[in-house]
N, C-alpha and C positions, 0 to 999 in steps of 0.2 A: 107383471111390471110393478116395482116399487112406485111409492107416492112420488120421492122424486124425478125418476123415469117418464113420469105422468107431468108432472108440473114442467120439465123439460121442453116435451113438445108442445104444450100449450101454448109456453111464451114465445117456443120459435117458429108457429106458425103465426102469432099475434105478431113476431117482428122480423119475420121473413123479408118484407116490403121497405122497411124501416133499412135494415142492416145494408141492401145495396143503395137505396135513396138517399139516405143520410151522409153519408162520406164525400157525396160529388156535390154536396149544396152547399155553398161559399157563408162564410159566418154563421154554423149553426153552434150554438153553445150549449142548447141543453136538450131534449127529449123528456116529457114527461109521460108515463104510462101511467094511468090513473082507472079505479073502478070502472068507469064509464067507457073506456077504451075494449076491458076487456069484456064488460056484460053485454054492450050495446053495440061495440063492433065502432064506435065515432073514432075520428082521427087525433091521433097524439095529440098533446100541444106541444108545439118546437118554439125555442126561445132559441131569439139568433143575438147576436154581438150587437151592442150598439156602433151605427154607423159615423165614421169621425168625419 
């Protein structure tokens, strides 16, 4: 398996959860993955839309 084959499935099991969660959540505008997401297993941070 090449380095990227590897890096691959890394991030799509880190955003397995993320990819069908995120799409049905009303004003999300950003996802952040960050160190701490991937070493520690903590949740994204999601920055949504300011509400008018």
């Amino acid at each position: 398996m090449s380095a990227r084959g590897g890096l691959r499935i890394i991030l799509e099991e880190l955003m397995l959860e993320l990819m069908y969660g995120l799409p049905s959540e009303a004003g999300v505008k950003e996802c952040v993955i960050n160190e701490d997401v991937v070493l520690k297993g903590i949740q994204p941070l999601t920055v949504y839309e300011k509400a008018v």
